[in-house]
Structures are given as structure tokens and as C-alpha cells.
Backbone atoms as SQL, in Angstrom:
CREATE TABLE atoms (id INTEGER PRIMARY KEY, chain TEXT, resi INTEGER, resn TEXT, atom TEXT, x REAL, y REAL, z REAL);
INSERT INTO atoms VALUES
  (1, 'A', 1, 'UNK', 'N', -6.269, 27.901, 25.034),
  (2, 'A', 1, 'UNK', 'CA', -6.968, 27.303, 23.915),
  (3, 'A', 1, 'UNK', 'C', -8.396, 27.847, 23.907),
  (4, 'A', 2, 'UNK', 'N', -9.002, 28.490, 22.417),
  (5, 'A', 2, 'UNK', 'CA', -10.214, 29.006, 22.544),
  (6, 'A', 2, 'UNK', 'C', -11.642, 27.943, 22.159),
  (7, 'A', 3, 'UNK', 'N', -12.252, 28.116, 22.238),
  (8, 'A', 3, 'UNK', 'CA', -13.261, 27.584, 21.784),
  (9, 'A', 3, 'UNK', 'C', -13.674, 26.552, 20.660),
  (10, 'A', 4, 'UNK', 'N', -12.871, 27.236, 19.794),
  (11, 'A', 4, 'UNK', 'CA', -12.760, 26.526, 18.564),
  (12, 'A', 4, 'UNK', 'C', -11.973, 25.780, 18.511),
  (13, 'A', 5, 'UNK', 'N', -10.599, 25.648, 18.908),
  (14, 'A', 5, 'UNK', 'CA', -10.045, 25.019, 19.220),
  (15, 'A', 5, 'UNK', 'C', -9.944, 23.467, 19.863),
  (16, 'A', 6, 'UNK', 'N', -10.349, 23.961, 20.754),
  (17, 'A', 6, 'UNK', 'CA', -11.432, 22.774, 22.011),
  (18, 'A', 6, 'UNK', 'C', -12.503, 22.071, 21.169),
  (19, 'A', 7, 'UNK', 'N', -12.785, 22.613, 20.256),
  (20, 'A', 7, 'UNK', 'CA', -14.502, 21.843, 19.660),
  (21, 'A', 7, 'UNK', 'C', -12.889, 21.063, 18.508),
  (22, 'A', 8, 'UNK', 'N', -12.216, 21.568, 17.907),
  (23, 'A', 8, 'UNK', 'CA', -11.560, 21.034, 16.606),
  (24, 'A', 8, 'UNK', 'C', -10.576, 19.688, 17.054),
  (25, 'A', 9, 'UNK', 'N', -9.889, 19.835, 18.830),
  (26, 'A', 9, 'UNK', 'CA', -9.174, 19.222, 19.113),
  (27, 'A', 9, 'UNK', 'C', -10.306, 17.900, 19.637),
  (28, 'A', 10, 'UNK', 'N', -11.230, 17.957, 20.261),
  (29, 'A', 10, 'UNK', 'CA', -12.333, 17.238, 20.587),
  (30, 'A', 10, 'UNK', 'C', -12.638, 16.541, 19.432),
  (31, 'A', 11, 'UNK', 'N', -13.177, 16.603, 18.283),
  (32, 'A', 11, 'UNK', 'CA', -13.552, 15.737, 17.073),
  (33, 'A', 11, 'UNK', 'C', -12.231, 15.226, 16.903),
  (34, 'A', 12, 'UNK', 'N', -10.891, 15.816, 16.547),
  (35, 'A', 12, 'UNK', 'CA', -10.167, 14.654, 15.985),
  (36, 'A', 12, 'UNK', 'C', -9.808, 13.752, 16.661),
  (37, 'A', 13, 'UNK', 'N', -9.980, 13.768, 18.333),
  (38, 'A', 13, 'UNK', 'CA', -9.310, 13.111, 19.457),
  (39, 'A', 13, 'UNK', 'C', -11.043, 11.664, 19.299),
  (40, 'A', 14, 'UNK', 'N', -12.155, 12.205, 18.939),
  (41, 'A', 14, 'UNK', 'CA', -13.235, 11.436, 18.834),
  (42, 'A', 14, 'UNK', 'C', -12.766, 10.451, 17.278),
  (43, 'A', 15, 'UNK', 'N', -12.723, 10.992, 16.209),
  (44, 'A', 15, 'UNK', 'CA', -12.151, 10.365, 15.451),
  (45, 'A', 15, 'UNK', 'C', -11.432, 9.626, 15.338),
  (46, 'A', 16, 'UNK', 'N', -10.231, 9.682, 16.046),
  (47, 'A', 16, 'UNK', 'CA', -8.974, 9.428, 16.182),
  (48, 'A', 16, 'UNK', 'C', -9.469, 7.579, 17.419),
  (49, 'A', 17, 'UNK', 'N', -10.567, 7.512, 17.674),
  (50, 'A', 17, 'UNK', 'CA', -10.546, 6.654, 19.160),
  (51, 'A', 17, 'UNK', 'C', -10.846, 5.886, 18.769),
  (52, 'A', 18, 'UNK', 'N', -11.082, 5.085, 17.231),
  (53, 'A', 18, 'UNK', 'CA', -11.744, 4.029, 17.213),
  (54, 'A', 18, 'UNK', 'C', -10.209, 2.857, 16.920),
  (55, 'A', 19, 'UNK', 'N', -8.941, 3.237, 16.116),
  (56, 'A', 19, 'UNK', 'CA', -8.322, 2.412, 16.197),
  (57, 'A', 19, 'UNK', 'C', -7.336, 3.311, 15.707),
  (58, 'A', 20, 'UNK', 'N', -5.995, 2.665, 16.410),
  (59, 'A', 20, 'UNK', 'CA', -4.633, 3.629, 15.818),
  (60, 'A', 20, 'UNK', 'C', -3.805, 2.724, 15.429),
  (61, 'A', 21, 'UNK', 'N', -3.917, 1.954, 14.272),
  (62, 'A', 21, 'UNK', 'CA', -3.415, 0.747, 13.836),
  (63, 'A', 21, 'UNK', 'C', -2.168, 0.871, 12.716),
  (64, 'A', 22, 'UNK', 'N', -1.881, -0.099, 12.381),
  (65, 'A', 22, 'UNK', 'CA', -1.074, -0.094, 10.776),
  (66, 'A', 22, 'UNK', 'C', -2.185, -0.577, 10.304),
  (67, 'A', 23, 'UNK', 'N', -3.159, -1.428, 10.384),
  (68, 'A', 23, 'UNK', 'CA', -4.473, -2.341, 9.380),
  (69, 'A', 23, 'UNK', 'C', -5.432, -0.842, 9.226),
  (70, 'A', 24, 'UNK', 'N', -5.448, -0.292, 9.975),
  (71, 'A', 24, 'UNK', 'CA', -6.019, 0.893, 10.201),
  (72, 'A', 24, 'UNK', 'C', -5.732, 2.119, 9.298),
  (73, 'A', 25, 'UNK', 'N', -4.775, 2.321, 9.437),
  (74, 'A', 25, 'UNK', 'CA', -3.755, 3.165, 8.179),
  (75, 'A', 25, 'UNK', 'C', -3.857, 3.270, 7.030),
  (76, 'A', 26, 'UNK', 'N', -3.747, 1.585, 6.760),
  (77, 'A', 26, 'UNK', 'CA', -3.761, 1.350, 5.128),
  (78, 'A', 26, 'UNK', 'C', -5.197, 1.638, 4.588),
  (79, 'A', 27, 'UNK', 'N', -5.983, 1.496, 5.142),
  (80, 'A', 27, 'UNK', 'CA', -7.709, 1.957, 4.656),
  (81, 'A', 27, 'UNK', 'C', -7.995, 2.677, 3.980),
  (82, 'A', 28, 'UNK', 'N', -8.409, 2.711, 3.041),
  (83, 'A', 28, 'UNK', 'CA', -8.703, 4.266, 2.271),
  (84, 'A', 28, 'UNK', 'C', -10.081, 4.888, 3.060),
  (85, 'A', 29, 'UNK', 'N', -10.359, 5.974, 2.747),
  (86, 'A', 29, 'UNK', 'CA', -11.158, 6.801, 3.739),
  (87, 'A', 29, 'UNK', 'C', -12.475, 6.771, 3.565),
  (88, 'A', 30, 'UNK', 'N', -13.144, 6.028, 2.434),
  (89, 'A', 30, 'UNK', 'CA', -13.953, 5.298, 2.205),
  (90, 'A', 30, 'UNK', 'C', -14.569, 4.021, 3.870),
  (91, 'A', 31, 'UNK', 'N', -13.159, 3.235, 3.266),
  (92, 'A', 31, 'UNK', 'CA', -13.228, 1.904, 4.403),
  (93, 'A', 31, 'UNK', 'C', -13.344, 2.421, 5.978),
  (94, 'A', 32, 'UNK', 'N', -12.674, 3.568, 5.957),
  (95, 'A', 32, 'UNK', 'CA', -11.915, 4.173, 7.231),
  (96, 'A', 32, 'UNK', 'C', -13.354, 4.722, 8.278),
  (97, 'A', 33, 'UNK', 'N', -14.251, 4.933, 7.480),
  (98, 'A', 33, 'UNK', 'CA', -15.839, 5.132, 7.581),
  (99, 'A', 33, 'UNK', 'C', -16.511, 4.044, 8.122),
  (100, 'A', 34, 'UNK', 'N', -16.409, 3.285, 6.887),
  (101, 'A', 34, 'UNK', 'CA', -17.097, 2.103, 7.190),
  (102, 'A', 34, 'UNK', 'C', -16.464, 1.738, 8.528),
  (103, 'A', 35, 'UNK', 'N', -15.414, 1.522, 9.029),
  (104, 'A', 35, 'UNK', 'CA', -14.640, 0.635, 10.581),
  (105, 'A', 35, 'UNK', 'C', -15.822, 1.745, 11.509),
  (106, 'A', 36, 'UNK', 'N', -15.519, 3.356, 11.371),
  (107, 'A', 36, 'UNK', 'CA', -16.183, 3.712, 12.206),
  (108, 'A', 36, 'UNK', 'C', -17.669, 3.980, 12.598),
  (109, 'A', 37, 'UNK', 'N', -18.030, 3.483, 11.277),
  (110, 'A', 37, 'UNK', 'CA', -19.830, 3.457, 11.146),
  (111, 'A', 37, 'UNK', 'C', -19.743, 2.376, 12.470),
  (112, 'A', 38, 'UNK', 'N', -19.312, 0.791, 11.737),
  (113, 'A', 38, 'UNK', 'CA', -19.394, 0.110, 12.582),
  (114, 'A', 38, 'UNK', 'C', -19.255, -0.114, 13.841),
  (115, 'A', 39, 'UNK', 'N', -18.440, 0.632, 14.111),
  (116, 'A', 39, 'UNK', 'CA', -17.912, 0.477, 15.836),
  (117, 'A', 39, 'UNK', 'C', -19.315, 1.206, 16.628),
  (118, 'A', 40, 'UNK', 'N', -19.546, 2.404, 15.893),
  (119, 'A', 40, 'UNK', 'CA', -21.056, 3.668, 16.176),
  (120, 'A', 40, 'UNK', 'C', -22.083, 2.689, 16.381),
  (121, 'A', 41, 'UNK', 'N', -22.450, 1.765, 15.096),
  (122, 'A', 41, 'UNK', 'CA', -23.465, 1.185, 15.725),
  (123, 'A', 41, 'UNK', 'C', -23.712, 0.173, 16.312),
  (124, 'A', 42, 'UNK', 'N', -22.179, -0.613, 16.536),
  (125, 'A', 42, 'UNK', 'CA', -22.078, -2.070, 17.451),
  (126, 'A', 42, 'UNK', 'C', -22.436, -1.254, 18.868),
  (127, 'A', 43, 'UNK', 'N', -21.985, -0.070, 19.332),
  (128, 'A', 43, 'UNK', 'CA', -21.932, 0.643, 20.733),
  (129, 'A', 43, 'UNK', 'C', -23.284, 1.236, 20.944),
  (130, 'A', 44, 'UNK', 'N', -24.615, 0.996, 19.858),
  (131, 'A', 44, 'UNK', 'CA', -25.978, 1.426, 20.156),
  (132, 'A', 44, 'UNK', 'C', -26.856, 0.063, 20.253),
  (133, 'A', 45, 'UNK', 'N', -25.977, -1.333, 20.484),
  (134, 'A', 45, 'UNK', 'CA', -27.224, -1.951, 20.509),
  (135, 'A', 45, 'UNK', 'C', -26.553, -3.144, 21.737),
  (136, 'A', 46, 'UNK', 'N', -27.344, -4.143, 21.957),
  (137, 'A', 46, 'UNK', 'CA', -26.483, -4.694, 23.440),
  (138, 'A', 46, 'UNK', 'C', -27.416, -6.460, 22.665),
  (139, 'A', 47, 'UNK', 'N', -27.265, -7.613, 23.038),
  (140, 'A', 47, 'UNK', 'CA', -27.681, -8.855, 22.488),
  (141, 'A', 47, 'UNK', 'C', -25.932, -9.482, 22.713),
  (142, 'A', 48, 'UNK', 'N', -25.935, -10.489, 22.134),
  (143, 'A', 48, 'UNK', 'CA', -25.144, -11.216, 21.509),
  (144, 'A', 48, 'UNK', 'C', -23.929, -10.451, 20.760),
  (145, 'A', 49, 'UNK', 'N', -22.803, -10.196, 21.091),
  (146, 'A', 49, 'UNK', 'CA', -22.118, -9.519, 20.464),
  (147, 'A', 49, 'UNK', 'C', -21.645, -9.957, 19.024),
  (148, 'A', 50, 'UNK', 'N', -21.213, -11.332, 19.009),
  (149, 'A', 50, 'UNK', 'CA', -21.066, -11.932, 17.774),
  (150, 'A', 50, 'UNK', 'C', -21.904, -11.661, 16.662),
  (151, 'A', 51, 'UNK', 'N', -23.755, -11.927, 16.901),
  (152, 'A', 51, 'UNK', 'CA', -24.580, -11.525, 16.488),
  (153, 'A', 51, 'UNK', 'C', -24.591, -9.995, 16.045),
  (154, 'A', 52, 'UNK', 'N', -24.267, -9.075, 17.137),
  (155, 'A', 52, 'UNK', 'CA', -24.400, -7.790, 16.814),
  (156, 'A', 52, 'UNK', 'C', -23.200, -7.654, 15.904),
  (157, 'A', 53, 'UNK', 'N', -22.153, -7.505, 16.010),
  (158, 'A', 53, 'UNK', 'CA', -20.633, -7.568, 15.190),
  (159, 'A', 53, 'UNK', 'C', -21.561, -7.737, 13.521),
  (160, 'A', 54, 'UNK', 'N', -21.729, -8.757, 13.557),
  (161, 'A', 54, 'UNK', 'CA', -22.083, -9.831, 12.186),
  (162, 'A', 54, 'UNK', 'C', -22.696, -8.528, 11.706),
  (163, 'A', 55, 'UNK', 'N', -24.305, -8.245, 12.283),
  (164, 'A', 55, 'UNK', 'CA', -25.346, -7.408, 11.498),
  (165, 'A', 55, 'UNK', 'C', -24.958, -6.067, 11.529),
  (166, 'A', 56, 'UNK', 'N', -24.176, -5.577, 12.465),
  (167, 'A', 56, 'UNK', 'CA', -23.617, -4.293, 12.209),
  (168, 'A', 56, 'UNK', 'C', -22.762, -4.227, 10.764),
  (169, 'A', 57, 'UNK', 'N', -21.569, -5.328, 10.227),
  (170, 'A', 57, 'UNK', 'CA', -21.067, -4.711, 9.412),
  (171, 'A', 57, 'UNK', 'C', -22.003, -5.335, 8.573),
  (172, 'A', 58, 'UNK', 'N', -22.788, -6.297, 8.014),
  (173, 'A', 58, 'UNK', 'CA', -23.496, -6.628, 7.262),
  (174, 'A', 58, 'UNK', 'C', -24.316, -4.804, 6.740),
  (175, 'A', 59, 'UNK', 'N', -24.940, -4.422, 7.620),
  (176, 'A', 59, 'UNK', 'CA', -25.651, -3.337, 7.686),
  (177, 'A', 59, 'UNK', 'C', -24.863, -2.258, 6.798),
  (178, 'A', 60, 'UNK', 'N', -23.660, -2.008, 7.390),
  (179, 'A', 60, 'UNK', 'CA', -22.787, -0.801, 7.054),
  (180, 'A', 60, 'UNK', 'C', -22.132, -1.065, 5.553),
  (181, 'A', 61, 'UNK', 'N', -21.860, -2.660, 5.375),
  (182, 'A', 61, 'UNK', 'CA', -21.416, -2.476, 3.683),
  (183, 'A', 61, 'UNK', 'C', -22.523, -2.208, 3.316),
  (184, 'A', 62, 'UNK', 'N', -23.849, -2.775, 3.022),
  (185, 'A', 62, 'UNK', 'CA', -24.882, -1.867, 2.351),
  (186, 'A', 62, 'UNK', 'C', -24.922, -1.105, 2.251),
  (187, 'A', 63, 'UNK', 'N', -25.108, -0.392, 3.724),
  (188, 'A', 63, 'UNK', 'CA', -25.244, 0.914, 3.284),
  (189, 'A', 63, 'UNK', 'C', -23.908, 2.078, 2.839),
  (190, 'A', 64, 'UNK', 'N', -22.912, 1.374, 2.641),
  (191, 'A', 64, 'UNK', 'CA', -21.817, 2.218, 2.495),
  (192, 'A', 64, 'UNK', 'C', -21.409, 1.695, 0.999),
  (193, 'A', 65, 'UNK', 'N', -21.874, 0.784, 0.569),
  (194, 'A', 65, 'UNK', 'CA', -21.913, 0.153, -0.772),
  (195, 'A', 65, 'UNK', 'C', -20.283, -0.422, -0.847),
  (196, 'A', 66, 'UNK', 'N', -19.594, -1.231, 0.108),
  (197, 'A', 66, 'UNK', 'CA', -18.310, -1.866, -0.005),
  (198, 'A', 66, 'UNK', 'C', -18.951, -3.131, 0.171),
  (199, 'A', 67, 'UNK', 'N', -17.890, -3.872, -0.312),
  (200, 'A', 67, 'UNK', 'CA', -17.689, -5.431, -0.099),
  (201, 'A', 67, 'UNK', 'C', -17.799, -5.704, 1.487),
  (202, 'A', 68, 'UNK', 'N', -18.717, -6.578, 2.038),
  (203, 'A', 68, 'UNK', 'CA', -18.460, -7.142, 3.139),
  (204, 'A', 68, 'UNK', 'C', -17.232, -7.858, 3.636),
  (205, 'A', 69, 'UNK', 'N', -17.110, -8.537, 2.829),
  (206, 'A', 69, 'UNK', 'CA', -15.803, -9.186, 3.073),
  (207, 'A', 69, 'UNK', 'C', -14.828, -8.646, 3.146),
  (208, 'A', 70, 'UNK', 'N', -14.506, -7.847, 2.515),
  (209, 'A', 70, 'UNK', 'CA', -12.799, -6.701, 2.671),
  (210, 'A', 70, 'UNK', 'C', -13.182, -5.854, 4.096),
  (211, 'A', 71, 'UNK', 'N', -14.529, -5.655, 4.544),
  (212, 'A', 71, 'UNK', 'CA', -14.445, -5.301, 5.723),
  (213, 'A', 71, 'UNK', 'C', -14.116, -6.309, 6.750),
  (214, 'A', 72, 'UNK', 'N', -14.800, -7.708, 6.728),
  (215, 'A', 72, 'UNK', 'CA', -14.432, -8.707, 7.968),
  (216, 'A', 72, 'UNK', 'C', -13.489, -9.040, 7.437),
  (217, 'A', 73, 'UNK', 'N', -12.233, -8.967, 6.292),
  (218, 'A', 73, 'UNK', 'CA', -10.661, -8.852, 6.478),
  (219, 'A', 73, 'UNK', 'C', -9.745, -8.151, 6.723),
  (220, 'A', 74, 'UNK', 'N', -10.617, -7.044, 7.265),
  (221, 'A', 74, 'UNK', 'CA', -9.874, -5.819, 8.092),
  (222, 'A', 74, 'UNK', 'C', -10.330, -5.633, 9.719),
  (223, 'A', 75, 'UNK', 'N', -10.957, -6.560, 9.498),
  (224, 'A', 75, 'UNK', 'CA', -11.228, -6.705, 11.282),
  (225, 'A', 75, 'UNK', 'C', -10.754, -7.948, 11.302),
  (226, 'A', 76, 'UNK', 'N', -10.302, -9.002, 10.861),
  (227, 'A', 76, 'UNK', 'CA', -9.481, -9.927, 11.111),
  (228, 'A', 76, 'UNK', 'C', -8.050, -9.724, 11.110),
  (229, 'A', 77, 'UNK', 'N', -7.585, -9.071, 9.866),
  (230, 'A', 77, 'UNK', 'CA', -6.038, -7.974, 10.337),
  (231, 'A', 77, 'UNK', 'C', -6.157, -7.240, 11.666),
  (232, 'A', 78, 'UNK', 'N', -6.737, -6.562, 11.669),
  (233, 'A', 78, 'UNK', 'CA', -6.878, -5.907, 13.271),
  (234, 'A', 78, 'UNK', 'C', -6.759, -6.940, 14.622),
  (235, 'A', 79, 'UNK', 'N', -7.299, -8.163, 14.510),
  (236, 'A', 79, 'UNK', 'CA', -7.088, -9.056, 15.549),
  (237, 'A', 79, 'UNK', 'C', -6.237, -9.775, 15.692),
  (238, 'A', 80, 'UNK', 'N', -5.881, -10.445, 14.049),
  (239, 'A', 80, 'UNK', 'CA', -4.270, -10.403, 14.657),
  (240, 'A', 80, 'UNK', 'C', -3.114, -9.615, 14.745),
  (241, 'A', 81, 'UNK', 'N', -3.264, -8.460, 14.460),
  (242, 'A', 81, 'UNK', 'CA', -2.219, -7.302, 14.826),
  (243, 'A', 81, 'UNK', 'C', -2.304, -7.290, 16.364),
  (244, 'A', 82, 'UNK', 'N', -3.090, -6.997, 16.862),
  (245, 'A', 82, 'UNK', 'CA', -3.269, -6.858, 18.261),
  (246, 'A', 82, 'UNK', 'C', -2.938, -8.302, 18.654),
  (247, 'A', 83, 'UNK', 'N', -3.220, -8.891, 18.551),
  (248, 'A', 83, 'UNK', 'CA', -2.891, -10.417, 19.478),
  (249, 'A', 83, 'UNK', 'C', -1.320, -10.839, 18.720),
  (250, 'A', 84, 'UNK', 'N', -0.393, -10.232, 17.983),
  (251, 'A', 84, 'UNK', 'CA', 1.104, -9.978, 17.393),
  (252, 'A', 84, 'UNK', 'C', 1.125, -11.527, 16.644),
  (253, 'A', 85, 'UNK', 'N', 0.166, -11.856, 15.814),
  (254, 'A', 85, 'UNK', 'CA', 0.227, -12.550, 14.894),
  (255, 'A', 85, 'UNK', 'C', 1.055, -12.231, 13.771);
């Protein structure tokens, strides 16, 4: 494997790490952003996680111009997928 390769297989394997879901799936690539904005900047700050959670996606629909809420109902699908709700 050359170089390029290694750099191309590296980003999608980085991409690829934030969730490998069915709630995940259905996202359009818009939203699919937004999950990973969020995860980027919940993992740059340390406090209260609840707190951080909250203002991270608060932060990211702004600035990504989506509904907040269709995001914290895709992180609530995500929790109960994982916990086989």
C-alpha cells in the first residue's frame, strides 16, 4: 500500500469512527456532519459532560443551520439502538 493510499484509507477509517449505526445511516450528509462536528467538539472540552453534550450540539445546529431538535432525536435513536430498545 502506497502513500496515498495509507493517507485515503486513514481518513475514511477516521470518518468512519464516530458511529456505524442504522440511526446513523439514515442521516442525510448534511446531519451526518453535524453528529460529527459534535462528537469533534464534545472531545475538545472536559466540565460536566451533560453540560458539554447540551452546548456542543446547541453550538453545531447554529452553526450548521439544522434544527436542534432533529439532532437530540438522533442522539436519542442512537441510545436506544445501542441499549436494544
Amino acid at each position: 500500500m502506497n502513500i496515498v493510499e495509507r493517507l485515503f484509507t486513514s481518513k475514511v477509517v477516521e470518518e468512519s469512527r464516530y458511529v456505524n449505526s442504522k440511526s446513523y445511516g439514515e442521516l442525510s450528509p448534511k446531519m451526518k456532519m453535524a453528529v460529527q462536528d459534535t462528537f469533534k467538539l464534545i472531545e475538545t472540552q472536559t466540565g460536566d459532560i451533560i453540560k458539554v453534550f447540551e452546548n456542543s450540539v446547541e453550538k453545531i445546529a447554529e452553526h450548521s443551520k439544522i434544527n436542534k431538535e432533529e439532532l437530540y432525536k438522533y442522539f436519542d435513536k442512537e441510545i436506544e439502538e445501542e441499549l436494544g430498545e
